[in-house]
C-alpha positions in Angstrom: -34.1 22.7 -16.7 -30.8 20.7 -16.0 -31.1 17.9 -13.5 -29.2 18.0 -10.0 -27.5 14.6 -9.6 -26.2 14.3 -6.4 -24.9 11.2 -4.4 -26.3 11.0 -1.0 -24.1 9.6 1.7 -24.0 5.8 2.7 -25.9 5.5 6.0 -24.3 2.5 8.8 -27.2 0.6 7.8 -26.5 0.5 3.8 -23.1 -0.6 4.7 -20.6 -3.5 2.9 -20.9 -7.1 3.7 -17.5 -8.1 1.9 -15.8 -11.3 3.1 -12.2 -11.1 2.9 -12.0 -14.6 1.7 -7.4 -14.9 1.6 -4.6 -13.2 1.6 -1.3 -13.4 0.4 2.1 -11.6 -0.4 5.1 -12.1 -2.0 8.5 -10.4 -1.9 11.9 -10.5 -4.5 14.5 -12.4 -3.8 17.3 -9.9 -3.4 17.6 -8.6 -0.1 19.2 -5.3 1.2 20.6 -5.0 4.7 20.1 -1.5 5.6 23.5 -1.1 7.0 24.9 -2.6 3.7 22.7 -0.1 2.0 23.7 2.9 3.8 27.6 2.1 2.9 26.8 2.0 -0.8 25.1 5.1 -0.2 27.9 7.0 1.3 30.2 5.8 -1.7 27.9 7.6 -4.1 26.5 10.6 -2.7 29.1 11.8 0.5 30.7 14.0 -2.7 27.4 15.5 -3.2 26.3 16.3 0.3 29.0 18.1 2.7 26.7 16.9 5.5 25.9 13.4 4.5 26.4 11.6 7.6 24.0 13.6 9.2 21.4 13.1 7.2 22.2 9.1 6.6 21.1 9.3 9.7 17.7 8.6 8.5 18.6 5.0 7.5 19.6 4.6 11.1 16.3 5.9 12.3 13.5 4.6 10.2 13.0 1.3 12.1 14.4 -0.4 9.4 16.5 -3.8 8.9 16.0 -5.0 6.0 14.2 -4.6 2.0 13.5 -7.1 -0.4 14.0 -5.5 -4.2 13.9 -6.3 -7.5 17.4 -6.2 -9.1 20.5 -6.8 -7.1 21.1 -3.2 -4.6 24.4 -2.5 -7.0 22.0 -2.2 -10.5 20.4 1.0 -8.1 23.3 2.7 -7.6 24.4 2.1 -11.6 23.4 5.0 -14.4 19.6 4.0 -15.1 17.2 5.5 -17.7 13.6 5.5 -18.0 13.4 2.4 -20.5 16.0 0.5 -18.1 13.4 1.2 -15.2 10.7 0.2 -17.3 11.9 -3.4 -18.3 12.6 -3.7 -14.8 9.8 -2.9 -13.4 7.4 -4.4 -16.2 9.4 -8.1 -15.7 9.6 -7.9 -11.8 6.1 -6.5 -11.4 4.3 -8.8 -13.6 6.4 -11.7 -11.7 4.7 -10.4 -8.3 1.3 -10.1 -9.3 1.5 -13.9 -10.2 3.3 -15.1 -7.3 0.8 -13.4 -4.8 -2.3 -13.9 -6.8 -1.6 -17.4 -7.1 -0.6 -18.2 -3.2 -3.7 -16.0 -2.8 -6.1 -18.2 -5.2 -4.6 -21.2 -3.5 -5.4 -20.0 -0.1 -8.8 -19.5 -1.4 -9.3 -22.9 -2.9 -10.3 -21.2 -6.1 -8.8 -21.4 -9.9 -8.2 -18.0 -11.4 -11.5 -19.3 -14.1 -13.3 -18.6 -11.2 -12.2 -14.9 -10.9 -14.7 -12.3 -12.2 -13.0 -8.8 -11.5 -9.3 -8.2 -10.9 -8.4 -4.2 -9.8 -4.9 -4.0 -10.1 -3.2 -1.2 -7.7 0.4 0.1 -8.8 1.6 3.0 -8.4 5.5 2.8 -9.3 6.0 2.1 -13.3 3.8 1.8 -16.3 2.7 -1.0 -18.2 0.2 -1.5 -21.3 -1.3 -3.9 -21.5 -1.5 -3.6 -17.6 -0.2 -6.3 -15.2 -3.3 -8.6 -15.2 -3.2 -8.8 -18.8 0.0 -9.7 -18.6 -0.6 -12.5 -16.5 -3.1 -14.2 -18.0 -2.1 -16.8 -19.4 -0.1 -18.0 -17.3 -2.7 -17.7 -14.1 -5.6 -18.8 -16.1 -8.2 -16.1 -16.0 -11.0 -16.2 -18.5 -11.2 -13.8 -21.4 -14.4 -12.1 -19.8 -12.7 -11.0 -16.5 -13.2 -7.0 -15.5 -9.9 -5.8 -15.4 -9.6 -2.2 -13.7 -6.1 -1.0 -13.2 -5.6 1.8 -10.9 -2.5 4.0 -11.0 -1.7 7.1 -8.9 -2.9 6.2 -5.0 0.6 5.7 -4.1 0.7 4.2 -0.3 -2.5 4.7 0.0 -3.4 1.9 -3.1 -3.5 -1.0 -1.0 -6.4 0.3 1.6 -8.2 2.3 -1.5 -7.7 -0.7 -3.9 -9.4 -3.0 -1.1 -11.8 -0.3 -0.4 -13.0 -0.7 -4.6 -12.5 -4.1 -4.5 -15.3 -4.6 -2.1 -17.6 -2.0 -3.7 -17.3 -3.9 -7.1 -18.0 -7.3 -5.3 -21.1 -5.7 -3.5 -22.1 -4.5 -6.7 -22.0 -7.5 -8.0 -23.4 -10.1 -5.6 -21.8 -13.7 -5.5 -18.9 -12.8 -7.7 -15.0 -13.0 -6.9 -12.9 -10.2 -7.1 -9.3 -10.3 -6.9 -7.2 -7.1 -5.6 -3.5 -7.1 -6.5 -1.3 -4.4 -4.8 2.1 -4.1 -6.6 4.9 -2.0 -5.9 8.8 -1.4 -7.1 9.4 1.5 -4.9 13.1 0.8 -5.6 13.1 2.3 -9.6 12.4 5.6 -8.0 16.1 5.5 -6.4 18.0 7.9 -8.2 21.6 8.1 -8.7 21.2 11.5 -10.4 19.4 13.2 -7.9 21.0 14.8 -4.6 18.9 15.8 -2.7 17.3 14.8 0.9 13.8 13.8 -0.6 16.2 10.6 -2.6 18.1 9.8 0.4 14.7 9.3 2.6 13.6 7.0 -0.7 16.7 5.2 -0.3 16.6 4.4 3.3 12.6 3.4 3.7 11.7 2.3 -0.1 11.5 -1.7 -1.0 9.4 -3.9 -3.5 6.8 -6.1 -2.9 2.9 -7.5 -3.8 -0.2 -8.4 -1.7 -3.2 -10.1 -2.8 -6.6 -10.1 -1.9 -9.8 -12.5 -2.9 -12.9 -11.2 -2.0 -17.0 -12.4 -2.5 -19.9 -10.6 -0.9 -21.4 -12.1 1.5 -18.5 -14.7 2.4 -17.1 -14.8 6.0 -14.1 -15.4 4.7 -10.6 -14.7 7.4 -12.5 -10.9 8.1 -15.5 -9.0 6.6 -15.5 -5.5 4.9 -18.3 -3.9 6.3 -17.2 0.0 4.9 -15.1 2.0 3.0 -14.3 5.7 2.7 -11.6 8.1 2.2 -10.7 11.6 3.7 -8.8 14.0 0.8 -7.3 17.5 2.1 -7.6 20.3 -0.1 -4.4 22.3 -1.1 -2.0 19.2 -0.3 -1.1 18.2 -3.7 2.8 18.6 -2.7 3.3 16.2 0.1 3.8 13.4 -1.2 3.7 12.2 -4.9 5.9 11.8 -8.1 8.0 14.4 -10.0 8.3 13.0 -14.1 11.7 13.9 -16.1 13.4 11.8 -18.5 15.3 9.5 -16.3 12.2 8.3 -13.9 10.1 9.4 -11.3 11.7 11.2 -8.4 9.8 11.2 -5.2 8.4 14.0 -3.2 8.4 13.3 0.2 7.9 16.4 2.0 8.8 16.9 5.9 6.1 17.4 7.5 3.9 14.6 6.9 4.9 13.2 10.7 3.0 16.8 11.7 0.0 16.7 9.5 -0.8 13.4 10.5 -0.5 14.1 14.3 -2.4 17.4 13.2 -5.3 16.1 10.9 -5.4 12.6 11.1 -7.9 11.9 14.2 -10.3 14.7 12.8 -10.3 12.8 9.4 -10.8 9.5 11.0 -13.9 10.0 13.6 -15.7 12.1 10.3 -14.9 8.5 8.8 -15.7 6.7 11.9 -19.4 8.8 12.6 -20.8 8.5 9.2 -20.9 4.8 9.4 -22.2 5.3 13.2 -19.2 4.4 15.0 -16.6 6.1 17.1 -12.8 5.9 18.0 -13.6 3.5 21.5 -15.3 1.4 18.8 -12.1 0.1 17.0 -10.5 -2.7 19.0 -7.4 -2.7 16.3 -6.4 0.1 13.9 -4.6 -1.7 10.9 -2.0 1.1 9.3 0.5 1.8 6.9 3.7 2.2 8.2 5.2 4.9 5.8 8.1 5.1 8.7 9.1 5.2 12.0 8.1 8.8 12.4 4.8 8.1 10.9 3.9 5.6 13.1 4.7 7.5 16.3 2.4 10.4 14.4 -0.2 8.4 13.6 -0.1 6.5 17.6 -0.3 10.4 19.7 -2.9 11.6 17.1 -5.3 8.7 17.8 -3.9 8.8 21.3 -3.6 5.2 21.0 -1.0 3.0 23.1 2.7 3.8 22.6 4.1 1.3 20.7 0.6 -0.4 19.8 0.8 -0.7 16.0 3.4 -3.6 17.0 2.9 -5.5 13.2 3.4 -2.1 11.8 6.5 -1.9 12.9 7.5 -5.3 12.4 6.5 -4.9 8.8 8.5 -1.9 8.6 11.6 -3.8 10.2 11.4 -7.0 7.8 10.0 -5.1 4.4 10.4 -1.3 4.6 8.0 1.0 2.7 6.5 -1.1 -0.3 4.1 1.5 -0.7 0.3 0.3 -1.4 1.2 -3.4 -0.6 2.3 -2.6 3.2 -0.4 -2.4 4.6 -1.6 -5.8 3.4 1.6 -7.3 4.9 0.4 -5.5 8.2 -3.2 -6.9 7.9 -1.8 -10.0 6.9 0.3 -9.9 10.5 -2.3 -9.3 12.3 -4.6 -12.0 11.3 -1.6 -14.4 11.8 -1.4 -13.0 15.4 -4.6 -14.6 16.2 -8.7 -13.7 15.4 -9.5 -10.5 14.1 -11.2 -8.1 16.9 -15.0 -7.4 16.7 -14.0 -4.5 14.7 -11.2 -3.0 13.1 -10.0 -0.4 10.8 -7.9 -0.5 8.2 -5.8 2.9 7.1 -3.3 4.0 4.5 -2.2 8.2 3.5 -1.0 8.9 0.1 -0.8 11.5 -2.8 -3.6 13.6 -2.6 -3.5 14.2 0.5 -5.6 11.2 1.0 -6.6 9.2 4.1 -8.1 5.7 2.4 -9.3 3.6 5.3 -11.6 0.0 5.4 -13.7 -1.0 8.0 -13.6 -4.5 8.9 -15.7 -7.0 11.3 -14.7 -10.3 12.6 -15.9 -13.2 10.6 -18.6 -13.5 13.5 -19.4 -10.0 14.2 
C-alpha cells in the first residue's frame, strides 16, 4: 500500500529563531534622472504611440526620481540582442553580488571562509556557473560552501530568498548563510517592443543588490522568527517574463494595484494566524514598493496609515523598482531609522501570483 507523505503545518511554537546578523546593498554607478529618462523615451517611441504623452505619464506618476543602472541610460535605448544583454548583465551582476556581499561580510565582522551556504536570488539574466561561483575567488569562499541559486521569484526574491535563507540556517544550527539578491531590471528595456507593459518597465525599472548574513540563534540587527508565502491559483499572467530572441519582455498587467487592495489583507492574516498572530500585532509592515500605486494598494487593503510605508517610498524615490533587492533597501531603511519594533513583517508580491512575507522580532523580543 503506497505511503501518504504529508507535511503538517508549522505551529507559532515550532517557529524560526534566525538572527539577521548585517545588511548591506550596493547600486551602479550610472544614474538616470527620470525626467532625463522620459526625454529619451519620447525620442524613441512618440512615432510608435499616437498617444505617448499620455501614457509617459506614468514616469510622472510612479514616485520616482531617480535609478541607478548598469550601462550608461543611451546603451538602453541602442539595438540590443540577447548575447549583448547577457554580457551585460553577467559582468554587472557578478560585480554587485561582490560589492554587497563584501560590505555585508564586513558589517558582520566575518571572512567569506566563514560562510557555509550562500542562496543566490536573481531573477533578471542567466548565468552558469551562477553568480556565487563566479565570485569566488575573488570573495574568498571555501570550496565546500552550499551554493543554491534561485531563479524565477521576480520581486518577490528578496523576501522569499530571506525567507530560505533562514530555513537553511535553522536547518543547520550555528552555521552562516549568506543571501544575495541581485537584479538588472534595466536589460528587460526594450527598444523593439511598443507597447504600454515596456513603457511602465521603463519608467519604474533600475539595478541593484542587497545582502544578507544570517546564523540561527544570533541576535543579530533583527531576528527571523517565520516565514511563509501566499500563491493564488489561476494568476500565472500578472506579472512575469515573456522569452523571444532579443530578451525578456515584461508582463506587467494592470490590475495588480486592484488585486492587491482585493486579496492582499486575506492572504496576510491566513499568514499572520498560522503563526498565532494577527494584523494589531505588527508594529511595522516592511514592503516592496513595486510603485506608487502599489503602495497606496497595499496601505487601504491593510487599512494601515496613509502614507505609512514612508521608507517605501523613499526607496522607490532614490532606487526605483530593483525587483527582489528592494525590499532589502526598505528593510535596510528602516533599521537605519532607529530599533526595529517588537514585531514586524516583512512582504514582497511576484510571478506566481505570490505573496512571500518574513516575520521578524526585535533583537530583544
Amino acid at each position: 500500500m503506497p505511503v501518504e507523505l504529508r507535511r503538517e503545518p508549522r505551529s507559532a511554537s515550532a517557529g524560526l529563531d534566525v538572527g539577521i546578523v548585517s545588511l548591506a546593498t550596493a547600486v551602479p554607478t550610472h544614474a538616470a534622472d527620470q525626467r532625463q529618462v522620459v526625454d529619451a523615451a519620447r525620442d524613441v517611441f512618440r512615432d510608435q504611440f499616437e498617444e505617448f504623452d499620455r501614457i509617459a505619464a506614468v514616469f510622472f506618476t510612479a514616485g520616482i526620481e531617480n535609478r541607478f543602472t548598469v550601462k550608461p541610460f543611451p546603451w538602453y535605448l541602442e539595438e540590443q540582442d540577447w548575447p549583448s544583454r547577457t554580457a551585460a548583465y553577467v559582468d554587472g551582476a557578478t560585480a554587485l553580488f561582490i560589492q554587497s556581499a563584501a560590505k555585508a561580510l564586513d558589517a558582520a565582522g566575518m571572512g567569506a571562509s566563514q560562510v557555509d551556504t550562500i542562496v543566490t536570488v536573481s531573477s533578471t539574466g542567466i548565468a552558469a556557473p551562477s553568480l556565487e561561483a563566479r565570485a569566488m575567488a575573488e570573495l574568498g569562499f571555501r570550496a565546500d560552501v552550499l551554493r543554491v541559486p534561485v531563479f524565477g521569484l521576480g520581486c518577490a526574491g528578496g523576501a522569499a530568498g530571506l525567507a530560505l535563507g533562514a530555513e537553511l540556517a535553522a536547518a543547520r544550527p550555528g552555521s552562516v548563510v549568506l543571501v544575495v539578491a541581485v537584479e538588472l531590471c534595466s536589460l528587460a528595456v526594450r527598444r523593439d517592443l511598443a507597447t504600454k507593459a515596456n513603457l511602465v518597465a521603463l519608467a519604474l525599472f533600475g539595478d541593484g543588490a542587497a545582502a544578507v548574513v544570517l546564523k540561527s540563534g544570533a541576535q543579530g540587527r533583527a531576528r527571523i522568527t517565520g516565514a511563509r508565502a501566499h500563491t493564488w491559483p489561476d494568476t500565472l499572467d500578472i506579472m512575469g517574463w515573456r522569452v523571444d530572441p532579443t530578451g525578456f519582455g515584461v508582463i506587467f498587467d494592470q490590475s495588480i494595484p486592484r488585486f492587491a487592495y482585493d486579496n492582499l489583507a486575506g492572504a496576510v492574516d491566513g499568514i499572520l494566524a498560522a503563526q498565532g498572530l494577527a494584523r494589531p500585532d505588527i508594529a511595522r509592515f516592511i514592503c516592496h514598493p513595486g510603485g506608487r500605486k502599489v503602495v497606496e494598494a497595499i496601505e487601504a487593503s491593510l487599512t494601515l496609515r496613509h502614507q505609512s510605508l514612508d521608507h517605501e517610498r523613499e526607496v522607490l524615490k532614490r532606487y526605483g523598482n530593483m525587483s527582489a533587492p528592494t525590499v532589502l533597501f526598505v528593510l535596510e531603511q528602516a533599521l537605519a531609522a532607529g530599533p526595529l519594533p517588537e514585531r514586524a513583517l516583512l512582504m514582497a508580491l511576484g510571478p506566481g501570483f505570490t505573496l512571500s512575507t518574513v516575520t521578524l522580532a526585535a533583537p530583544s523580543a
